[in-house]
ZAMAR-707061 format. One record per residue: x, y, z of N, C-alpha, C in turn. Coordinates in steps of 0.2 Angstrom, whole numbers, plus 5000, padded with zeros to 4 digits. Example, Ala and Ser with C-alpha at 12.3 -4.5 7.8 and 13.67 -1.06 7.14 Angstrom:
BEGIN
506649725039506249785039506649845039506449895035506849955036506450005039
//
This chain:
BEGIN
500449945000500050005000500450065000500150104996500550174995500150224999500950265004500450325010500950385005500050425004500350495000500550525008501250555005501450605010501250675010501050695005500850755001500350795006499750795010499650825015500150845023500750825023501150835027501550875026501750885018502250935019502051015019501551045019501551095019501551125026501051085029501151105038501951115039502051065038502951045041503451105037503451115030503751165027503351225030502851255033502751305039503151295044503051255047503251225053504151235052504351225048505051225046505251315045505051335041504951405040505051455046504351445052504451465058504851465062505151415063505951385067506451405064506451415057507151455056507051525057506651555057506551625057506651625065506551595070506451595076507151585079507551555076507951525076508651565075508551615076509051675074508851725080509551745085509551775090509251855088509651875083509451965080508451965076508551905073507751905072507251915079507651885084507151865090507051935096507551985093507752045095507252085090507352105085506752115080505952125082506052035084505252035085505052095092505552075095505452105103505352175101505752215098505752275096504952285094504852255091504152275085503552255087503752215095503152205099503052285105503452335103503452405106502852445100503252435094502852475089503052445084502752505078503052475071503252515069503952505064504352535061504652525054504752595053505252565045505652525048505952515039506552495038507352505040507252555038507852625043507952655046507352635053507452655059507352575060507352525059507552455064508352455061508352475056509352485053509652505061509252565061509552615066509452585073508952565075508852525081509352455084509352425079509752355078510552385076510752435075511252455071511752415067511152385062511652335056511252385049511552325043511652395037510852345034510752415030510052385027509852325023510452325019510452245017510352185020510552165026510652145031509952135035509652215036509052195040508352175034508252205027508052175023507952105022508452045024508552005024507951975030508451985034507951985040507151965042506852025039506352055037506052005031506351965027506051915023505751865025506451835030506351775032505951805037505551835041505251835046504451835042504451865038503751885034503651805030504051775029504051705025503551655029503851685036503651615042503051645044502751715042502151715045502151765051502851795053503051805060502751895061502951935053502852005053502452035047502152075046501952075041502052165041501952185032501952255031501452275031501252345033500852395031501052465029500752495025500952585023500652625028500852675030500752735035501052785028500552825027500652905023500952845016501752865014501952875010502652815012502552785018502752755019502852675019503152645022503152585025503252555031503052515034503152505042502952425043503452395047503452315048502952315054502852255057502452235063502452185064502452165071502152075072501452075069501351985066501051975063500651945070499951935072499651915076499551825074499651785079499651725080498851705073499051665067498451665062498051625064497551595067496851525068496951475064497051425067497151355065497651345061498251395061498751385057499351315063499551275059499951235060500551265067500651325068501051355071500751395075500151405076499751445080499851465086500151395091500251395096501051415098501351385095502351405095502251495093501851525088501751575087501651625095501051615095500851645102501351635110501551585108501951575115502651615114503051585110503551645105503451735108502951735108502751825108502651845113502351785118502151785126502951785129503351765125504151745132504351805127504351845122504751895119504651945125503951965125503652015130503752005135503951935139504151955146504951985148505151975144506151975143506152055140506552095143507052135141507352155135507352205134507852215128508552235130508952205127509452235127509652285128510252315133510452385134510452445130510852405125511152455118510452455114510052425113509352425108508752455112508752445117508352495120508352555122509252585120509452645119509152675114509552645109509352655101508452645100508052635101507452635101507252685107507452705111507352785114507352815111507852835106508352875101507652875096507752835092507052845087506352865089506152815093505552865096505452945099506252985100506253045103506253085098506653045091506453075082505853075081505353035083504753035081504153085085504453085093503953145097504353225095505053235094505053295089504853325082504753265079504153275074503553315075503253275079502653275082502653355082502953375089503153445094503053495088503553475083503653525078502953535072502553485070502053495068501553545072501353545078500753535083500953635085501653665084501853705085501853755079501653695074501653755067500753775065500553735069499753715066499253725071499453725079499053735084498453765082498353825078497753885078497453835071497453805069497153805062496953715064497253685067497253605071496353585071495953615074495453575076494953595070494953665066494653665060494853605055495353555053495553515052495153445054495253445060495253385062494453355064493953425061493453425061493153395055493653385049493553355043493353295044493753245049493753175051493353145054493353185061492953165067492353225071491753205072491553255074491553255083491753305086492053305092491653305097490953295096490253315101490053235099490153205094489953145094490253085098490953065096491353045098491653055108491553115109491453135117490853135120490353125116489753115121489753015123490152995118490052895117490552895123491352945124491552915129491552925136491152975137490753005143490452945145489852925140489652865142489952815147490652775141490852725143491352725151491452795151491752805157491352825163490952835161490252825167490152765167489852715163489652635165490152635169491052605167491452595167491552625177491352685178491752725184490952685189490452655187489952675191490052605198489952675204490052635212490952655214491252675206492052645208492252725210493052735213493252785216493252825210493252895210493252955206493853035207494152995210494653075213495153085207495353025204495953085200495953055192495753095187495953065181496453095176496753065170497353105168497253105160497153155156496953145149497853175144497953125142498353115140498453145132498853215130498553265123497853285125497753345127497153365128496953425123497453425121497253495113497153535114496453585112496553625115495953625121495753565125495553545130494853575131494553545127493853545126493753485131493853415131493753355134494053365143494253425143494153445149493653465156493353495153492653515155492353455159492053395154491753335158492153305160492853305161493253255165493253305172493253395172493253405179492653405182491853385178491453375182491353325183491853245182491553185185492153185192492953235193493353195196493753245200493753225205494153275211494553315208495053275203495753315202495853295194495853345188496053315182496753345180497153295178497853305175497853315167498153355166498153345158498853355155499153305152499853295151499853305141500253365139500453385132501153405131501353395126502053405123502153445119501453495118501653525113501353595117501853655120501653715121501153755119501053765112500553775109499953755108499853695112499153665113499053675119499453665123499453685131499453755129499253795127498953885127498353895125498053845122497353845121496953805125497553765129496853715134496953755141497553815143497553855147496953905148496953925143496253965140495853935139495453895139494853855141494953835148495253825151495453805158495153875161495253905160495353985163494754005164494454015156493754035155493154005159493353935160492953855161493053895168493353905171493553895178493653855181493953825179493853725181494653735185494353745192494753755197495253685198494953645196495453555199495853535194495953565185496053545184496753575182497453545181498253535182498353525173498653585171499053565164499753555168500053505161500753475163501153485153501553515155501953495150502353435150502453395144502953315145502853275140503153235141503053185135502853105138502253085134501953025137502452975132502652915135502452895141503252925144503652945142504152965145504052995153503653055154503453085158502853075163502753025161502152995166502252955174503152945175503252925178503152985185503153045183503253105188502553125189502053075187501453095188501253055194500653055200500353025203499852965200499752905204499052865199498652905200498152855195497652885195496952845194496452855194495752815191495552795184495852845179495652855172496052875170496252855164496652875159496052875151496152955150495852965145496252965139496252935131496852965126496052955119495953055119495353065115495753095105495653035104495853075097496953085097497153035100497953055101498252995099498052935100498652885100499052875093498552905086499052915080499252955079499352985082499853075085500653025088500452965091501052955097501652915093502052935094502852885092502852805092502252785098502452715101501652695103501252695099500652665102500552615108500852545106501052505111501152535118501652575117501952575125501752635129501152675124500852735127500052675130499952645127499152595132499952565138500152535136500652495143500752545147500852595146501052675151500452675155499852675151499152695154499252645160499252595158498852535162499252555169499952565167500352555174500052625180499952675174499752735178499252725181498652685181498152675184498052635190497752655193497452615202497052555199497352515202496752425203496052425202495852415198495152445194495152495190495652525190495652585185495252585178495152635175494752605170495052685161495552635157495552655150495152695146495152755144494652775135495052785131494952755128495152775121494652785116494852855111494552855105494952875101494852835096495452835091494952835084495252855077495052825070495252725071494952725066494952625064495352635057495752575054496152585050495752615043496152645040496052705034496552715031496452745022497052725021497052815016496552865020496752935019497352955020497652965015498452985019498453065017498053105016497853175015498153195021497753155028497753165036498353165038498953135036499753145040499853225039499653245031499953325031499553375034498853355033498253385037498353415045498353335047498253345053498753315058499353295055500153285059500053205061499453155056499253085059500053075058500453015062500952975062500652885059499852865062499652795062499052835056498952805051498152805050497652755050497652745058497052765064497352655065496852625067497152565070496452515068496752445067496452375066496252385075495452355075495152355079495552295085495952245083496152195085497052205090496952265086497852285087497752325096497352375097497252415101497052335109496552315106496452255109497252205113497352195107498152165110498452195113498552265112499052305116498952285122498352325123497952315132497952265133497852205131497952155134498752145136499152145132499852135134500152175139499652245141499852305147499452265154499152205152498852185158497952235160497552235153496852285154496452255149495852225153495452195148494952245147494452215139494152255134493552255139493052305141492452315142491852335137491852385133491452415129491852435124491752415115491652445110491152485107491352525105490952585100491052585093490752595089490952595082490552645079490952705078490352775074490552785069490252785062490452825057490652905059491152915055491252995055491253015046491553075046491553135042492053105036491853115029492053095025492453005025492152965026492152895025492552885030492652915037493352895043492752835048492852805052492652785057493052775063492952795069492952805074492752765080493352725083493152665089493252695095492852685100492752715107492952635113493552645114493352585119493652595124493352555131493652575137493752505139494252505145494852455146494752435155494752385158494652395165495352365166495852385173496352375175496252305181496152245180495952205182496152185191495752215197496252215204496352125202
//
């Protein structure tokens, strides 16, 4: 009797594919890197400090095994971990791979150099937010309507806060701090942490007018700056995390800033492939796969409570979801 072998080899040549890509110390550095955020090409050069050819390589065989995959931000290109795929042959060596990356450390010298990039990428930022401050929200009014989107995450942070402690929360980019107003009438003390001077002078001036006695601007950079901050109950990020250098490590920042119960908002755009919006409106991400913001939090140790899904302005959609900090 003849045994076809021929359903065996494809699993196995995965199988085989994964392990060598695995199987290489600087790939396994790579991944770890890109479980912080996603990056070009030539800043993992620069992060990894080997020459392009070299991390091209890299980058093949990882993409071959299923391990990274690309996407275009603006004009660009940016690598990523590929999420564990459903009933694929490696599914599980996949996911656990990811689990022992993220408990481990990066090295000294590459988590320098990944400071270094991501401080290129909030100077960008700084300098966009500083040219554009007064002209910024008639923009951003294009995409998102800002009475919509803040009345869903009032909500979610009411269901979310109901019976639980209320004394201090911290909105993370507060622009020019309209989302101000309903954070100081749910919360003894509001913090509002910006990096860019020129938007801290419009949410000054609202503050002012407002008379919103409790509430604290801070100049800084998240998550850099958040260590000088007190916990807190709520971590607000309204309309900002595709503004941030580091999305990943700006949810991990939240979660640590918040008290045992604490409870996450985020509003953000859903993935889009408007790239008008990088020059428009200083986007760094154009906006996030509903699954990605999910994993982050999950990996910062905060489970999902409530999604929202709004259409907005000229074909964008906007996801509202809060995150609880599990005691």
């Amino acid at each position: 009797m003849t045994i076809d072998a021929a359903p065996l080899e494809q699993p196995l040549d995965t199988l085989a594919a994964f392990l060598k890509a695995a199987g290489d110390p600087l790939r396994l550095e790579v991944l770890r890197v890109l479980g912080q955020n996603s990056f070009g090409v030539l800043e993992l050069c620069e992060i990894m400090a080997i020459k392009q050819s070299g991390m091209s390589h890299h980058l093949k065989v990882l993409a071959q095994a299923g391990l990274v995959e690309k996407r275009r931000e603006g004009n660009s290109i940016f690598y990523r971990r590929r999420l564990p795929p459903p009933q694929a042959p490696t599914e599980k060596l996949h996911g656990a791979l990811f689990e022992e990356l993220d408990e481990t450390l990066l090295d000294t010298g590459t988590a320098e150099r990944l400071a270094g990039v991501q401080a290129q990428r909030a100077a960008q930022s700084r300098a966009f937010f500083a040219r554009h401050a007064d002209d910024l929200p008639r923009q951003q009014e294009l995409i998102a309507d800002y009475d919509q989107y803040a009345e869903q995450a009032c909500e979610l942070l009411d269901r979310a806060l109901a019976g639980a402690p209320a004394r201090r929360a911290l909105e993370i980019g507060p622009g020019d701090g309209r989302f101000l107003t309903p954070l100081a009438a749910r919360f003894e003390q509001v913090l509002a942490l910006d990096n860019s001077e020129a938007m801290l002078a419009l949410a000054r001036r609202r503050v002012r007018e407002a008379q919103l006695d409790n509430v604290t601007l801070v100049a800084g950079e998240w998550p850099q700056d958040g260590e000088r901050l007190p916990a807190v109950d709520a971590v607000v990020l309204n309309m900002v995390l595709h503004h941030l250098p580091s999305p990943a490590s700006a949810l991990k920042a939240a979660a640590a800033q918040l008290n045992e119960g604490g409870v996450l908002v985020v509003t953000d755009l859903c993935r889009h492939d408007q790239r008008w919006a990088v020059d428009a409106c200083g986007d760094f991400w154009l906006g996030f796969d509903e699954a990605d913001l999910v994993a982050w939090a999950g990996r910062a140790g905060l489970s999902l409570r409530e999604s929202l899904f709004l259409a907005m302005r000229n074909g964008f959609q906007v996801q509202v979801r809060s995150f609880e900090k599990s005691s």
